[in-house]
Every structure is written in C-alpha cells, then in structure tokens.
C-alpha positions in Angstrom: 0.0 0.0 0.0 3.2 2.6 0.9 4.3 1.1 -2.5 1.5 2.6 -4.4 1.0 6.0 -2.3 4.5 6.8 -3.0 4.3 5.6 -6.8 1.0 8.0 -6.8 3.0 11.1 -5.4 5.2 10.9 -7.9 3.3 10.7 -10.4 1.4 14.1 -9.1 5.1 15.9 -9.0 6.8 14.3 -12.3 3.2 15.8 -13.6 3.1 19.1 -12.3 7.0 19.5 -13.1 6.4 19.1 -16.7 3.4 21.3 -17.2 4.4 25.0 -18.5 3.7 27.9 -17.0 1.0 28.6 -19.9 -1.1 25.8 -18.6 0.9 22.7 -20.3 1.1 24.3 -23.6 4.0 24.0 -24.9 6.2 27.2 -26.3 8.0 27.1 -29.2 11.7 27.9 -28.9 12.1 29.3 -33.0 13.3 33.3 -33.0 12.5 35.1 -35.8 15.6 36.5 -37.3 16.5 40.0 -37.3 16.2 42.4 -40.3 19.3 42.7 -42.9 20.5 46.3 -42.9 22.1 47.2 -46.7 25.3 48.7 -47.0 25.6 49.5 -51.3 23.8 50.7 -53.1 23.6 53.4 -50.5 20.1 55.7 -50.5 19.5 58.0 -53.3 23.0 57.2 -54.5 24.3 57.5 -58.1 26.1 54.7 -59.2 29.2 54.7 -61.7 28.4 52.0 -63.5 25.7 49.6 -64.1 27.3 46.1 -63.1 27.0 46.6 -58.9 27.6 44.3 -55.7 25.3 44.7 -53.9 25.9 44.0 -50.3 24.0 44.1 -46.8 25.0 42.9 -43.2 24.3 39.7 -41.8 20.8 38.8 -39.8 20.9 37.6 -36.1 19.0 34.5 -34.9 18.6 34.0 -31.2 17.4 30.1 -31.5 20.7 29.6 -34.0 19.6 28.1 -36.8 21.2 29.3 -40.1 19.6 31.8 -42.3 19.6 32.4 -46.0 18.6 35.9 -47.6 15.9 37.0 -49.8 16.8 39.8 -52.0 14.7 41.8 -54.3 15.4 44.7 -57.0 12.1 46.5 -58.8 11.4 49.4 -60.8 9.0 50.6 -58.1 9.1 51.1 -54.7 6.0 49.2 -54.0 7.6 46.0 -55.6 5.1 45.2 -57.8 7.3 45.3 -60.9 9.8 42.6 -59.7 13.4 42.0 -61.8 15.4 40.5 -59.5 14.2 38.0 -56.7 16.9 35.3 -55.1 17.7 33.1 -52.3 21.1 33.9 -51.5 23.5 32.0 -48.8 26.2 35.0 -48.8 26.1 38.9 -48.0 26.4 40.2 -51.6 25.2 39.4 -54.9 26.8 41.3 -58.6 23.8 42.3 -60.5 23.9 44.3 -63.9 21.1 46.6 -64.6 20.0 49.1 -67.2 21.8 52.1 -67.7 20.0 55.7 -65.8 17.5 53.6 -64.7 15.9 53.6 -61.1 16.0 50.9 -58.9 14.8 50.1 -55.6 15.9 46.7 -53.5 15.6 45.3 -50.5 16.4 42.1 -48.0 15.0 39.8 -46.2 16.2 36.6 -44.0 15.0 33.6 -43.9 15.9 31.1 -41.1 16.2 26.8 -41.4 13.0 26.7 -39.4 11.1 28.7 -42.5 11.0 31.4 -40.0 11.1 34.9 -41.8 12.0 38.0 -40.7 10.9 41.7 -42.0 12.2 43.4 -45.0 14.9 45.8 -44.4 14.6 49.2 -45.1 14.1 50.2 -49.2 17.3 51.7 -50.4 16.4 53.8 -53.9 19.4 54.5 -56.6 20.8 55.1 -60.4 22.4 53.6 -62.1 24.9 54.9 -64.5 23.6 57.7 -66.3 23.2 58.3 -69.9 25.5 61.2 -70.9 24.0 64.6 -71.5 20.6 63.2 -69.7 18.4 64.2 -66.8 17.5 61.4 -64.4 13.6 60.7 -63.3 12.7 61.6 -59.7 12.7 58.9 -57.5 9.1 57.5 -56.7 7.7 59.2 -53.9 7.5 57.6 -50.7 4.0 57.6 -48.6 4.3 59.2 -44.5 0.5 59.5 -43.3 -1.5 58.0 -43.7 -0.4 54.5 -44.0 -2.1 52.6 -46.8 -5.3 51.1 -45.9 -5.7 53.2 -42.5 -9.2 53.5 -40.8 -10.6 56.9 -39.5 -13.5 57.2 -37.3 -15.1 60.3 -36.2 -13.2 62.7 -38.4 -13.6 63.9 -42.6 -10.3 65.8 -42.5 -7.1 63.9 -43.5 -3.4 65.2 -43.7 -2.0 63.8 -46.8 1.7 63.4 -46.4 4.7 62.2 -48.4 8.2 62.6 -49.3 10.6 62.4 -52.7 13.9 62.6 -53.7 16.1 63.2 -56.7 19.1 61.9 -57.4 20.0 64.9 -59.9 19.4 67.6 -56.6 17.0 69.3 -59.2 14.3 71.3 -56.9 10.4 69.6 -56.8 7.3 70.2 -57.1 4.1 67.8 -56.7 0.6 67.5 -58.1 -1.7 66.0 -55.8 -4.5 63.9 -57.1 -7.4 62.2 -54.8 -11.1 61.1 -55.0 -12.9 58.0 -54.9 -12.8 56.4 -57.7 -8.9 55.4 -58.1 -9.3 55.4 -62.4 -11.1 58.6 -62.1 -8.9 60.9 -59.3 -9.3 64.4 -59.2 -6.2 66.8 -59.3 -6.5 68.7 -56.5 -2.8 70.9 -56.3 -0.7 71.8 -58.9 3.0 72.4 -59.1 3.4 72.9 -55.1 6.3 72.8 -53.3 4.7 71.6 -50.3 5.1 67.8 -49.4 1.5 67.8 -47.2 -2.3 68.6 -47.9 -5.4 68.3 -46.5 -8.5 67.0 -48.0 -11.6 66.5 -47.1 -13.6 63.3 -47.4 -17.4 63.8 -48.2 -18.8 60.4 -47.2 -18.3 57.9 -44.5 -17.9 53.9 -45.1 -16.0 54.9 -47.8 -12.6 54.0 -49.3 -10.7 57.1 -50.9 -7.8 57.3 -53.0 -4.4 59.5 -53.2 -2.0 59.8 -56.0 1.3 62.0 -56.4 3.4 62.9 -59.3 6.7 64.5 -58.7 8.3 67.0 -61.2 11.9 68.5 -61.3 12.8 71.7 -62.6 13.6 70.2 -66.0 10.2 68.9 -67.0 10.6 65.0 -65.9 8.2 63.2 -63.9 7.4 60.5 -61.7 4.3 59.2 -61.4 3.6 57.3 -57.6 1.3 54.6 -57.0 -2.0 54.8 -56.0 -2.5 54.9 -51.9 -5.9 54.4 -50.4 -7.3 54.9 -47.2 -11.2 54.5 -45.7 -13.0 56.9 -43.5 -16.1 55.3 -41.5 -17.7 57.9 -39.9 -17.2 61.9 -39.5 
C-alpha cells in the first residue's frame, strides 16, 4: 500500500513538473531572425556603373539556426514590378542593370526553421547615367496616412509624403485624390509643399491619393495609387 501511495505522489510531482507555465502548452523555442541592414547601393546614390555588388550585413538568430537571404530589386518602390528575386546563402550578390534607370531593393532573412524576418529598409538609386541626360525623380514615398488606414469620427485627413532626386533638381508635386482610383481628381498643382489636406465627403467609404513629382527640368514621376477608408465623421 506505501508502494502505491509513494508511486501515486510521484506521479502528481513528475506531472506538475512538466506542465508549463501557460497551462501545459508547450512554447516554441524558433526566434525570428532579425532584419538585414544594406550597405551599397547606399540611399539615393548615383552609381558609376551599371554592373554593382550589392551587399547588406548579416541577420541575427537567437534560437541559432542558419539563415539564408531574400533579396529583391524593382522598378517601383511598391515591388510590384519585380526583376530580380533570389535566395542567396552569402552577404552580396553582382547584379547588372540598365543604364540611368531607377532601382529600388531590398532584403529579407530567412531562417532553417522557414522562420522569416521583416524586410529591411528600401534603399532607392541610379544607375549609371546616360551622358547629357536628366535622371527621373525617385518615386515618392507615402508618410501618413499609412495605406489602408481606418478613420473614425473625423472627414479631415493630412495627406503626407516625401521624394527625392538623385539629380538635386528642386520639386514640385501635383496631388491627385477622390474615390474612384481610375477617375482621381487633381486637387494641387506644381506645389512645393510635401502635405495637404483633403476633405472626405462620405463615410464607409474607401478614398484614394495619388502623387506625381516634377523636377525643374520637366521629368516626372508618377507614384502609385494609396488608399485609405473613412467610416464615420
């Protein structure tokens, strides 16, 4: 009888031992890697040739397991027009592009446990330029508000962005925005300013924003379409 009150006993401890502190769930171990950081092509930087290394710093993974690295070039800085995208085991990769031609790219890791971490930061650059030519602004980037942000209980929004040129040719912006994203009304001209507020006229409804930058020697950049949805005023 001892016999099977102390077999009992520890049965109850060897159980409670094992259980977690989450009720006997188990936790997983797996870290999710940390972001790549790029080192070349630097932001908004105007390459000497066309033919580039490009190269980022290593991701760390708390758990250990080895990584490998996604890396991505596009024509757009919303990736949807794709040229380059690899799995690559090193910190570099030699690419050769098209001549004064704007590029955006960008890394992510990828551990053994298919664990993936976020992208790093989009770098933006030329490369070589075409003799006696003027480069295209860079894309402009979106600040506020994010794409597909929610508003409640307010009809005003602050439109906000940023762009670049790789030429250091002044800018200027025309702003368009309405509902219908094939149909967007032009609502500034040629301002210098890189915010505006518009007013949206109806609630449970998804609105759309669109900028075009313009340097000082008559190119232009066209950005993509941003959208954001106002449910009630």
């Amino acid at each position: 009888m001892r016999k099977l009150l102390y077999i009992f006993i520890c049965s109850i401890i060897y159980s409670s031992c094992s259980k977690s502190d989450d009720g006997g769930l188990s936790q997983s171990t797996d870290s999710i890697p940390s972001a790549p950081s790029l080192v070349y092509p630097a932001q908004n930087q105007l390459c000497i040739d066309n033919t580039l290394e490009f190269k980022w710093n290593t991701s760390t993974n708390d758990d250990g397991s080895s990584v490998v690295y996604i890396f991505e070039i596009a024509t757009d800085n919303q990736f949807s027009t794709i040229i380059t995208s690899e799995i690559q085991t090193s910190l570099s990769k030699i690419v050769t592009l098209e001549k004064g031609v704007a590029y955006y790219w960008r890394v992510k890791a990828k551990s053994s446990k298919g664990i993936e971490s976020d992208y790093s930061p989009t770098s933006q650059f030329y490369t070589e330029e075409i003799p006696n030519s003027n480069n295209l602004p860079f894309s402009p980037d979106n600040v506020a508000p994010f794409v597909g942000q929610n508003f409640d209980g307010v009809n005003t929004i602050d439109l906000q962005w940023t762009a670049s040129d790789v030429d250091k040719d002044p800018l200027k912006y025309d702003v368009y925005f309405g509902k219908d994203k094939d149909a967007l009304t032009l609502m500034v001209e040629d301002t210098e300013q890189t915010t505006l507020q518009v007013t949206a006229d109806s609630p449970e409804t998804t609105y759309y924003w669109q900028i075009t930058v313009k340097d000082d020697k008559g190119a232009e950049t066209n950005g993509p379409i941003w959208n954001f949805k106002v449910n009630s005023f």
